[in-house]
C-alpha positions in Angstrom: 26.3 12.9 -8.7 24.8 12.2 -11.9 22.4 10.0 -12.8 19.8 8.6 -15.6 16.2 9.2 -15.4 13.7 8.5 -17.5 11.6 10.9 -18.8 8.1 10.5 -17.8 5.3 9.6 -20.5 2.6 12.5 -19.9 0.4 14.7 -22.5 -1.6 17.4 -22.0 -2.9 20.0 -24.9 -0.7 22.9 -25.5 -1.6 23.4 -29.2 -4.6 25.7 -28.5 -1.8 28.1 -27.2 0.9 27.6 -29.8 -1.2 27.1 -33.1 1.0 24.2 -34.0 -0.2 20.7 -35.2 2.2 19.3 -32.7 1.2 18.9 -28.9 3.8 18.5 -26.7 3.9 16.2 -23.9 5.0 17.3 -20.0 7.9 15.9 -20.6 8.8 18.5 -22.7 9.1 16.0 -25.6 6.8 17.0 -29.1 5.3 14.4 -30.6 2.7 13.6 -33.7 -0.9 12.7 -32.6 -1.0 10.3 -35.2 -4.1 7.9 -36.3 -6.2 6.9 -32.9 -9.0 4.4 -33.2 -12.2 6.3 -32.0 -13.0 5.1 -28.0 -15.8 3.2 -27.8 -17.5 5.4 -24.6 -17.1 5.9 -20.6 -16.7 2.9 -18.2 -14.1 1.1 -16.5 -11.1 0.3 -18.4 -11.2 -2.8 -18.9 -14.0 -2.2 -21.8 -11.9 0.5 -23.8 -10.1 -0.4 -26.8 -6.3 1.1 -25.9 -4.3 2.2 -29.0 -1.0 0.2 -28.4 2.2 1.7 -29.7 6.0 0.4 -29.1 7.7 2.6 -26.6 10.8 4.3 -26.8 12.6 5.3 -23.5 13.9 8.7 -23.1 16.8 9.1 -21.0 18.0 12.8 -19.3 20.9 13.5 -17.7 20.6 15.3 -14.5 23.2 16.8 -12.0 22.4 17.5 -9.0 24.4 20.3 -6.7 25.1 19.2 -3.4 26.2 22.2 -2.0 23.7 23.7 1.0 23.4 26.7 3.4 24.7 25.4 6.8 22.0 26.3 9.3 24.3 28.2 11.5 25.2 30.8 8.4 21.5 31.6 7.5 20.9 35.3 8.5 17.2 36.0 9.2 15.8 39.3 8.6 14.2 41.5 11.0 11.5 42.4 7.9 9.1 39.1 9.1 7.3 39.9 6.0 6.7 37.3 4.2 8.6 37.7 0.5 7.8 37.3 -3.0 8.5 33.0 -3.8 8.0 31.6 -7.3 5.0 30.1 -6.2 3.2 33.4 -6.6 0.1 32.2 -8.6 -1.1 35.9 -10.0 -2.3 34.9 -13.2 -2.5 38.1 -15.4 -4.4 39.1 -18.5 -6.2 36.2 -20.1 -9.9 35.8 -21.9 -11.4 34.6 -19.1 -11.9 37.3 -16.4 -8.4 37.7 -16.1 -7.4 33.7 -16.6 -5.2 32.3 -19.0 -6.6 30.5 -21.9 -4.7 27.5 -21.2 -6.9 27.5 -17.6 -6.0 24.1 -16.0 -6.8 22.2 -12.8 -5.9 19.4 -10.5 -8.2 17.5 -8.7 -7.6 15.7 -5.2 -9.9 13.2 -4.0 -12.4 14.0 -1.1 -11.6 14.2 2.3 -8.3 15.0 1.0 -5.3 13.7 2.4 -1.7 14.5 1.5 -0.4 12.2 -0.8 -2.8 13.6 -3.2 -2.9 17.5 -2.2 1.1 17.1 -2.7 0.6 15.5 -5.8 -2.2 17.8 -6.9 0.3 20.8 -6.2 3.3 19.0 -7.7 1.8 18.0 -10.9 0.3 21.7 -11.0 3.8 23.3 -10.8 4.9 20.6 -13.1 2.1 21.8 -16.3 3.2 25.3 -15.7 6.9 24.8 -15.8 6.4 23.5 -19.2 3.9 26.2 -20.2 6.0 28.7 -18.7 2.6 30.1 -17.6 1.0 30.4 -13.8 -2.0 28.6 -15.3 -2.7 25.6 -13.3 -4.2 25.7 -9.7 -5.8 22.6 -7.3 -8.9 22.6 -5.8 -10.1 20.4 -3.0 -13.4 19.1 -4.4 -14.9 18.4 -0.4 -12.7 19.2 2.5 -9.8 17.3 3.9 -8.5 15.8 6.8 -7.6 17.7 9.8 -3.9 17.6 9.6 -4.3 18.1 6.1 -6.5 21.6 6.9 -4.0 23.1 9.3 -1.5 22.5 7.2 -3.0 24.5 4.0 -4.2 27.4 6.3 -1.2 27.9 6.9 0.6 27.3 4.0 -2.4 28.6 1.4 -0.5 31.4 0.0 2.5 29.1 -0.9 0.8 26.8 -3.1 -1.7 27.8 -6.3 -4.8 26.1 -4.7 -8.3 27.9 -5.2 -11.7 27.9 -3.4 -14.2 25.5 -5.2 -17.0 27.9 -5.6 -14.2 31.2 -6.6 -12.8 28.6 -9.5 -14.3 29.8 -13.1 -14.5 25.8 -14.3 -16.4 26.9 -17.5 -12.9 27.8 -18.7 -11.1 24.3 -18.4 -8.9 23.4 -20.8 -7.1 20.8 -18.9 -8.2 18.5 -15.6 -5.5 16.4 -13.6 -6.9 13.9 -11.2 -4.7 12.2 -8.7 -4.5 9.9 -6.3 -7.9 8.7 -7.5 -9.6 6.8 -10.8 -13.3 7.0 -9.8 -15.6 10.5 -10.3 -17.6 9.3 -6.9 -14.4 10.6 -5.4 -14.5 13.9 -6.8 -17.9 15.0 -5.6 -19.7 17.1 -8.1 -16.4 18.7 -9.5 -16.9 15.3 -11.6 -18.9 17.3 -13.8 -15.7 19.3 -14.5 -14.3 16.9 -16.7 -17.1 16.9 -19.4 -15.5 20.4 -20.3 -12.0 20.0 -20.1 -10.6 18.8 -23.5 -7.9 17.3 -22.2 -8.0 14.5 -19.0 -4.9 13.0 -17.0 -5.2 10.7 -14.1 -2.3 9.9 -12.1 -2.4 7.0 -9.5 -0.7 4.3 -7.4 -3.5 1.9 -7.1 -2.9 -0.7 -9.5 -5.7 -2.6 -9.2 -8.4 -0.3 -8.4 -11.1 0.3 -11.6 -11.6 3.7 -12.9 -15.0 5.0 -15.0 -12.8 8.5 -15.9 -12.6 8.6 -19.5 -9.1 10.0 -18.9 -7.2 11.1 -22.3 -4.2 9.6 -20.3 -4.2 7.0 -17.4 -1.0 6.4 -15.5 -0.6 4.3 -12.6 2.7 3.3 -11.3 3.1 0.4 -8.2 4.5 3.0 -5.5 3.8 3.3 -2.0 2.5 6.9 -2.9 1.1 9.4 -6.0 3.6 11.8 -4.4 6.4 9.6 -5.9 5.6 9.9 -8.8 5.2 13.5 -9.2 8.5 13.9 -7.2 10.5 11.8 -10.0 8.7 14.1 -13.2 10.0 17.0 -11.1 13.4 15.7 -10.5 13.3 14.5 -14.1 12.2 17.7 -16.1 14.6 19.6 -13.1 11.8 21.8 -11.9 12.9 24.2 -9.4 10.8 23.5 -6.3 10.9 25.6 -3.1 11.3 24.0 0.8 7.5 24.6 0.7 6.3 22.3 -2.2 9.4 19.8 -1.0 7.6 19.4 2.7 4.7 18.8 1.2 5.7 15.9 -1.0 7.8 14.8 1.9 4.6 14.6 3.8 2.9 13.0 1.0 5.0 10.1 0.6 5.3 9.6 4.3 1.3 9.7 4.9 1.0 6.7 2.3 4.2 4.4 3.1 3.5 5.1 6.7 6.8 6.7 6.9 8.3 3.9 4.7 7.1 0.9 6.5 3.8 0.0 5.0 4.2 -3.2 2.3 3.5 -1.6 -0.8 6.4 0.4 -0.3 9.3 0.4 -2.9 12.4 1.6 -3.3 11.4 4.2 -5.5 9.6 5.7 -2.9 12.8 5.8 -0.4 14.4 8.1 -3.4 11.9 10.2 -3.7 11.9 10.8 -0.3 15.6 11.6 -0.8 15.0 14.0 -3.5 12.6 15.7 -1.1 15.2 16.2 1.5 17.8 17.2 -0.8 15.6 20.2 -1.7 15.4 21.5 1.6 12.1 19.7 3.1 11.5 20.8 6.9 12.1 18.2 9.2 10.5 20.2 11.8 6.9 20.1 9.7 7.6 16.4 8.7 7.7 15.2 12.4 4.7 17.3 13.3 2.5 16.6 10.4 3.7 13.0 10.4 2.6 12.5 14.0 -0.6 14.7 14.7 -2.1 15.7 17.8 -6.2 14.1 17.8 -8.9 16.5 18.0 -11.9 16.4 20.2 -14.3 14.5 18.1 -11.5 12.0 17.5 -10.4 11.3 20.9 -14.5 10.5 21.5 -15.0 8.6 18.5 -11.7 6.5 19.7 -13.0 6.5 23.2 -16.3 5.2 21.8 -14.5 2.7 19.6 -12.9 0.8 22.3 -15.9 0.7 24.4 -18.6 -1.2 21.7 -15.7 -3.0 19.8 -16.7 -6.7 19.0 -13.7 -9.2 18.2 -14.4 -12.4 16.5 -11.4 -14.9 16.2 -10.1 -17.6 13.4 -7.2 -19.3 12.4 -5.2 -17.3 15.4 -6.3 -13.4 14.1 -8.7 -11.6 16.0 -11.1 -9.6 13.6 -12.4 -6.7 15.0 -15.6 -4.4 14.0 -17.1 -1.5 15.8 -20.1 1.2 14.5 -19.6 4.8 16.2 -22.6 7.6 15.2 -22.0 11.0 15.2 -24.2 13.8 14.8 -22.6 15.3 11.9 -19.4 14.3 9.2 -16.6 14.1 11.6 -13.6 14.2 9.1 -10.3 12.0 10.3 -11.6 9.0 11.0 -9.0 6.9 8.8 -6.5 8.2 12.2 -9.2 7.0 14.5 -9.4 3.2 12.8 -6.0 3.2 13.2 -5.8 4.1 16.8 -8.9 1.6 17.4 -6.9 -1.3 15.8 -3.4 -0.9 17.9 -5.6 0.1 21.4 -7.2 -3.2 21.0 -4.9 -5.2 19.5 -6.5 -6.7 16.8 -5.0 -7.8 14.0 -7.7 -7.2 11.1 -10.5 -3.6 11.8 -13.5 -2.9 10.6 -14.9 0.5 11.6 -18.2 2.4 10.2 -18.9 5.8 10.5 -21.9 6.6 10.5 -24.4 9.8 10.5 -27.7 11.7 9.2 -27.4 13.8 6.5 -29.9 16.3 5.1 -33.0 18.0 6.4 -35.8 17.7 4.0 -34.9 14.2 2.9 -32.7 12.6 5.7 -30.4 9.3 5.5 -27.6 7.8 7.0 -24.5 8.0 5.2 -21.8 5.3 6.4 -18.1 5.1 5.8 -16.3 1.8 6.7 -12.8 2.1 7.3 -10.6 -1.2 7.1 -7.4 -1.4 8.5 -4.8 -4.7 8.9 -1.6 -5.4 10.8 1.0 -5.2 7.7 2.3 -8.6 7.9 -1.4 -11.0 8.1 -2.4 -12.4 4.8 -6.1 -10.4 4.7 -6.8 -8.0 1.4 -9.2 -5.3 2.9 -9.5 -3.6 -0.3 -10.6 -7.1 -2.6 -13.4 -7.1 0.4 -14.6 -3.6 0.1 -14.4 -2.9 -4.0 -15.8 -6.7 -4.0 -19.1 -5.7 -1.7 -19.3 -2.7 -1.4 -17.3 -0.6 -4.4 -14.4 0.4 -2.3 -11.2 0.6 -2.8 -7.3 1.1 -1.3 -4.6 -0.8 -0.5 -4.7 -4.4 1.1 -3.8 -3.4 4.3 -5.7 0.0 4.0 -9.4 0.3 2.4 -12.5 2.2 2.7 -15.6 2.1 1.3 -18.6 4.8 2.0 -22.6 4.1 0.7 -26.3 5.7 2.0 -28.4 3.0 3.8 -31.2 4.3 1.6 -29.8 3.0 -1.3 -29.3 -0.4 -2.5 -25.8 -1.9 -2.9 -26.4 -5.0 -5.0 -24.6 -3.1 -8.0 -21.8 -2.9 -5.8 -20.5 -5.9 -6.5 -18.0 -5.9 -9.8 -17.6 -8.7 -12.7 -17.0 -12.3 -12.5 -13.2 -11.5 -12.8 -12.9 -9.7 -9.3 -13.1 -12.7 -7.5 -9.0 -13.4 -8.2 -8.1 -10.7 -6.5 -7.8 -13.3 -2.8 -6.2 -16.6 -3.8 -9.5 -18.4 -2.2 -12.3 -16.4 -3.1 -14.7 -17.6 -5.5 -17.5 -15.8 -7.2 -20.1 -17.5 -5.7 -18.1 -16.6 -2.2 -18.1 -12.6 -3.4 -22.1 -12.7 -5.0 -23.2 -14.4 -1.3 -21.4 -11.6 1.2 -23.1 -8.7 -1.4 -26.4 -10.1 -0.9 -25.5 -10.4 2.8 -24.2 -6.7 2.9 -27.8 -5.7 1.3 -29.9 -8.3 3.4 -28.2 -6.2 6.7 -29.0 -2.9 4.9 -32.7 -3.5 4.2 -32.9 -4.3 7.9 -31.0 -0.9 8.8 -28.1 -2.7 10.6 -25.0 -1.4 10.2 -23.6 -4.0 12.6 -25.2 -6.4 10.0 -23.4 -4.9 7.8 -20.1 -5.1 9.5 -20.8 -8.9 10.6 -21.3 -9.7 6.9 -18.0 -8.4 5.7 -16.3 -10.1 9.4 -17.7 -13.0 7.6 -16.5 -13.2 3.8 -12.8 -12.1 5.7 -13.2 -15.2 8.1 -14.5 -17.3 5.3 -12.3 -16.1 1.9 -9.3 -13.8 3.3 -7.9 -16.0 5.9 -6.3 -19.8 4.9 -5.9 -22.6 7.7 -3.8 -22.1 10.2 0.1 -23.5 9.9 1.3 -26.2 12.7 4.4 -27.3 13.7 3.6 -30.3 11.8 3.6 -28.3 8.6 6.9 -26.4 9.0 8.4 -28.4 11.4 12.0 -29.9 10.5 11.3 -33.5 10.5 13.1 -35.9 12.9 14.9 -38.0 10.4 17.2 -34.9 9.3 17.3 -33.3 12.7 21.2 -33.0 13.8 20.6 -34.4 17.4 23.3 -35.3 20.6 23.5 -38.6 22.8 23.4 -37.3 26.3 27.2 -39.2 26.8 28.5 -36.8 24.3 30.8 -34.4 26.2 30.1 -30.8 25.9 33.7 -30.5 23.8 31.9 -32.8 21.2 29.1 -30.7 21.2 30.3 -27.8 20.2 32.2 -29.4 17.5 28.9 -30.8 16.1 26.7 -27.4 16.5 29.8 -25.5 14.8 29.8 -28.4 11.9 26.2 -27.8 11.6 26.0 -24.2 11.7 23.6 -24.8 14.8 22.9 -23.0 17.9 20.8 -25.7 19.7 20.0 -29.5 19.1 17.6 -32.2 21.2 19.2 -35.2 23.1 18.0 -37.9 22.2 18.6 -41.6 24.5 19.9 -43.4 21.4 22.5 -41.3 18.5 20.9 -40.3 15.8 17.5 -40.1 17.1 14.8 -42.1 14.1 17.5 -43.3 12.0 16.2 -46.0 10.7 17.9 -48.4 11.3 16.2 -50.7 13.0 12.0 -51.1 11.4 10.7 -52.2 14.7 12.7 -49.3 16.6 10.0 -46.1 17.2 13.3 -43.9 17.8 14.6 -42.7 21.1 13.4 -41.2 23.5 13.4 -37.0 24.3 15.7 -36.3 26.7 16.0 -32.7 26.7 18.0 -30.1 24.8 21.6 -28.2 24.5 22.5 -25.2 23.0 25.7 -23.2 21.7 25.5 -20.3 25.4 25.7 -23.4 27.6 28.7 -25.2 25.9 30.2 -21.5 26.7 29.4 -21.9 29.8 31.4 -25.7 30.2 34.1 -23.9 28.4 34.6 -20.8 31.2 33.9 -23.7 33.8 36.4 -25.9 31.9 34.1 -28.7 31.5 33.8 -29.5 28.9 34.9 -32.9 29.3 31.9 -33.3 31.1 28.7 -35.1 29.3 25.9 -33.1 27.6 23.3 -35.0 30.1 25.0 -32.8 33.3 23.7 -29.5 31.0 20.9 -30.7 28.9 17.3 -28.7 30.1 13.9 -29.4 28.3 12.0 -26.4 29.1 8.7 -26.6 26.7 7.5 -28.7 23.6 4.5 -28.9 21.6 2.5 -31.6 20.1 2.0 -31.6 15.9 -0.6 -29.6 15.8 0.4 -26.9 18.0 -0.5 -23.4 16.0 2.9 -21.8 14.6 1.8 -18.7 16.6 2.0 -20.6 20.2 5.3 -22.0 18.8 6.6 -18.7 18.4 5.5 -17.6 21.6 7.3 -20.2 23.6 10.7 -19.1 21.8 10.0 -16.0 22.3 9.2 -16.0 26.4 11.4 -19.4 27.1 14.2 -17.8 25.1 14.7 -21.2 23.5 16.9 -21.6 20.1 14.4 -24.7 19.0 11.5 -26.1 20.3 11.0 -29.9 20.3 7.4 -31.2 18.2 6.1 -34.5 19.9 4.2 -36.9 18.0 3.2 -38.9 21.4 2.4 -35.8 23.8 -0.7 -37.4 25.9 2.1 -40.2 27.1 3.9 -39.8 30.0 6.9 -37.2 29.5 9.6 -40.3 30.3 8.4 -41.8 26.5 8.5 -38.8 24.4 9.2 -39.8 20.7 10.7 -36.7 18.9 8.3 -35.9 15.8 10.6 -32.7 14.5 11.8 -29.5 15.4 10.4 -25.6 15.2 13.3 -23.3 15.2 14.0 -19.6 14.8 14.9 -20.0 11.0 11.1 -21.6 10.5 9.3 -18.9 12.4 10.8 -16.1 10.1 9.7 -18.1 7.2 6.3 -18.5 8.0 6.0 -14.5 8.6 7.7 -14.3 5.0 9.6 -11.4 6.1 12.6 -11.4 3.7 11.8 -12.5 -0.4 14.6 -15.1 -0.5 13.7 -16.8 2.6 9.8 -18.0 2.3 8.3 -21.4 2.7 6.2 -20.9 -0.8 7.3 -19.8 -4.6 5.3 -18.2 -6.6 6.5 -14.5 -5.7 8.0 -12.2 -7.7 11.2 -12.8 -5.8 13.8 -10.0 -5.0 16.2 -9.0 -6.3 16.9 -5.7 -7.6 15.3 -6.3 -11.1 12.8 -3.9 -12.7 9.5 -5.8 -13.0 8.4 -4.4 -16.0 6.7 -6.3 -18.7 6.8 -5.6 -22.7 3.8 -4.3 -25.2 4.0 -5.2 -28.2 7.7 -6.7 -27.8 9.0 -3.0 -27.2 11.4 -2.8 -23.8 9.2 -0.5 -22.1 5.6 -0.5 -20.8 5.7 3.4 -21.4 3.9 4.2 -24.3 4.2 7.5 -26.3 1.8 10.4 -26.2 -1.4 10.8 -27.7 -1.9 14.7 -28.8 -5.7 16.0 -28.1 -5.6 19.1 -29.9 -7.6 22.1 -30.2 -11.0 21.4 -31.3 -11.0 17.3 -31.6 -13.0 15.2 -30.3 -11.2 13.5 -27.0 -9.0 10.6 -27.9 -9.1 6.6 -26.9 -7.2 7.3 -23.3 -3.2 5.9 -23.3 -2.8 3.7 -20.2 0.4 3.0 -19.0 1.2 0.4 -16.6 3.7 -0.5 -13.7 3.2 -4.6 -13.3 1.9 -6.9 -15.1 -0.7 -7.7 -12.5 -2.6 -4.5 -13.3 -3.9 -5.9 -16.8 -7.7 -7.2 -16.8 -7.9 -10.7 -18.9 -8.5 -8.9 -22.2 -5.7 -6.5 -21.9 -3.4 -9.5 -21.3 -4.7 -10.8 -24.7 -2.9 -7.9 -26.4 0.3 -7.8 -24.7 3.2 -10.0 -24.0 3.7 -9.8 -20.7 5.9 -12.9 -20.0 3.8 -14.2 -17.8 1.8 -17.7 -17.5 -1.9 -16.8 -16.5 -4.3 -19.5 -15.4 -7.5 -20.3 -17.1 
């Protein structure tokens, strides 16, 4: 099969090894730097003045063979020695106690989970397939999670990933950070890209902020970083072993949640693919994918359910919970989780809590958020908003000492957009709540203040029947003398399943002004004119088979709507606009039917009760700079011995632009004032 890629849009300084005024990009692609207006210092992006330069897409051809050992015909050796793989990081010679002079690294973010240590190991192998040189290596700047840790004891020899304190960082020529745009998530390896002449972040957070002052930023609207990395590999045709295609297998299932979290795209799903293609292990996938809960987790889960505190509104039930330990229990992201299904809750807040340090103690807190993926709350516009967090909407965290204040948590004016009914005032009130609670030492304050802004900014009025509700007037409805034969003509007409009897044809036609429309009899559907039809009856009038099981008044929540479908195993549920009367006068109001319900979840693009969307479609949502067809702009060369460059951003959406950045693009979009 072959198929057109295009090239990725990533630079990196190789002049200082091939003397040439040229730098190439990763791509493999050489390019002139070029004029570059001088960058006007460090701090999130939205301050730096971006060189813009009209793309030009770059299109390779690649061919992939299909052809693969059949398990059956693999011969396994009796030597169980592990052999010789390409991903044998020996780095020899070099001018820096034995390390290349083109000495690059990768940083993952703390705590590190697998999208970004498969992207850090990716994007690793990626640099030295274009250097042709062993000379980029990962390090995990503070731990990682549990899973995470088995997995690279066991798999350490595989991959080119190097102890912290063993890594000669003085050398750095060239830093990658992934999965991450902020230095408070590299812990003090931060420091490591003051020397490096040459930084790249890669990320799939499109709206978080980032004070790197990367020499390239690129951020793409995938479910995972691991994407990414997996389409510059597929792209440049890097050979990859089974080892690095597990891992980015693993990686793109830890952040879709195995494809199924919202901010998945199809992109990811090929990716995924490509992983498989190249031999990932199932066998690690499933066990990786599904871990087994340590000690301290099981207790901190255990503990959870036991002091969790539910709050509802508008028919969700927010849910927070504080747990201390006695030390950093990594993991806990698994344990929110757990804690939000156990208790079925729809929206989790859980903090983590615990003392740190000896000669000058204080309690460091991480507060984990976690949603159901199809409710309406942005957990990670709540925690960048009060307390500099970040994520995805469904998946945010946050983590601050109580010993410090948190009133510069809060970020610009121009953050409050981020939730459709959030106002500045709204965000500026919940950070001085957040710093009233930790004054007092409350965590639980803490918590209750961002319960509150969610209650209060996240989550709109509840829908009622009344609002989605088919009104009466174009309801298709029977007259209990119609015989069953009749019926089923009119559902079939209709494309119906189920329609109301009403005493008088055509319930509120209109026809007479004094008439309030007949009265609800009861209701038919498509499985019991079936039934007349076996019985051959269906001569017989729709009042000998006509049933009224349930109906709801107009301002019955949607949610108790569609749990009366659900348990009656009705097709339509009758709304009545006099239910306090006696059930012989019912006037039918509308109808609530299985169609309606699926629009109000807004499960499917081209079936939702509101514009406004993108839509669906198969169209690329790309957006123009500088009337160019592409948002992928070309590389800007850092070479040996200049001064660092203003950084080249490249964006996925639209929707990732501050409101100066829109002011120098086209982005075909109208934004409001």
């Amino acid at each position: 099969m072959t198929r057109a890629l295009v090239a990725p849009v990533f630079a990196f300084c190789a002049a200082a090894r091939n003397g040439d005024a040229k730098s190439r990009s990763i791509a493999g692609r050489w390019k002139n730097s070029g004029p570059v207006q001088a960058n006007v210092g460090v701090g999130p992006r939205t301050s730096r003045r971006t060189r813009r330069v009209p793309s030009r897409r770059h299109v390779h051809r690649v061919t992939h063979q299909d052809a693969t050992a059949d398990d059956d015909d693999v011969v396994v050796s009796s030597d169980f020695h592990d052999p010789p793989t390409p991903n044998d990081w020996s780095v020899p010679g070099g001018n820096i106690g034995g390390w290349s002079k083109n000495l690059g690294v990768v940083l993952t973010h703390v705590s590190a989970d697998f999208d970004t240590l498969s992207s850090a190991v990716g994007l690793a192998k990626l640099r030295n397939h274009q250097l042709n040189e062993n000379c980029t290596f990962v390090v995990l700047p503070r731990g990682a999670s549990p899973g995470v840790a088995h997995f690279v004891q066991l798999h350490k020899n595989k991959f080119p990933i190097r102890e912290k304190k063993a890594f000669p960082f003085h050398g750095l020529k060239w830093v990658g950070v992934v999965d991450a745009q902020r230095k408070d998530r590299l812990a003090d390896c931060a420091a490591w890209l003051d020397i490096a002449k040459t930084v790249v972040v890669l990320d799939h957070h499109v709206l978080s902020t980032s004070d790197i002052d990367a020499t390239e930023l690129i951020v793409e609207n995938v479910g995972a970083t691991a994407t990414v990395v997996a389409e510059m590999l597929q792209t440049e045709n890097v050979p990859i072993t089974e080892e690095d295609a597990t891992l980015l297998g693993l990686g793109i299932h830890a952040d879709t949640g195995s494809l199924t979290f919202e901010n998945t795209t199809p992109r990811d799903a090929k990716a995924l693919a490509y992983c498989l293609e190249k031999g990932a292990s199932q066998k690690v996938l499933a066990e990786y994918c599904n871990p087994s809960l340590t000690a301290d987790q099981r207790d901190v889960i255990a503990r959870g359910m036991r002091d969790v505190v539910s709050t509802t509104a508008e028919g969700l039930t927010i849910s927070r919970v504080h747990v201390e330990c006695l030390e950093y229990t990594p993991g806990m992201a698994q344990c929110a989780k757990d804690v939000l299904d156990l208790t079925d809750s729809d929206v989790l807040l859980m903090a983590v809590s615990y003392v740190h340090g000896k000669k000058n103690p204080y309690r460091h807190v991480s507060v984990i958020g976690r949603a159901k993926p199809v409710k309406l709350v942005d957990l990670a516009s709540v925690l960048r908003q009060t307390l500099k967090g970040g994520g995805h909407p469904k998946a945010a965290s946050a983590a601050f000492r109580m010993d410090q204040s948190l009133l510069g948590s809060g970020v610009d004016a121009d953050a409050a957009v981020d939730a459709s009914v959030t106002t500045a005032a709204d965000v500026d009130a919940a950070v001085r709540a957040v710093e009233d609670a930790r004054i007092a030492g409350s965590v639980e304050g803490i918590l209750d203040a961002l319960v509150q802004q969610i209650v209060t900014t996240q989550i709109p009025p509840q829908k009622t029947a009344k609002d989605v509700m088919r009104k009466a007037d174009k309801v298709i409805s029977a007259h209990p003398s119609m015989t069953m034969g009749d019926l089923g003509d009119l559902l079939e007409r209709h494309d119906h399943r189920s329609c109301p009897v009403i005493s008088q044809p055509g319930g509120k036609d209109g026809s007479d002004a004094e008439d309030k429309g007949g009265i609800l009899l009861g209701v038919v559907s498509i499985t019991e004119v079936d039934v007349a039809s076996i019985k051959g009856q269906l001569d017989r009038p729709v009042s000998g088979y006509m049933k009224l099981r349930a109906a709801v008044t107009l301002t019955t929540p949607v949610s108790e709507c569609e749990k009366i479908l659900v348990e009656q195993g009705e097709g339509c549920i009758p709304v009545v606009e006099n239910f306090e009367e006696d059930r012989k006068k019912w006037r039918l109001a509308g109808l609530v039917t299985r169609a309606t319900i699926l629009k109000t979840h807004e499960y499917y693009r081209a079936r939702r009760l509101v514009g406004g969307g993108t839509g669906g479609g198969d169209k690329e949502n790309k957006r123009s700079v500088g009337g160019s067809q592409s948002i992928l702009l070309p590389a800007l060369a850092t070479g040996a011995g200049e001064a660092r460059k203003s950084p080249r951003v490249t964006y996925d959406e639209y929707l990732f632009f501050s409101g100066d950045e829109l002011d120098k693009v086209d982005v075909g979009v109208n934004r409001k004032s």
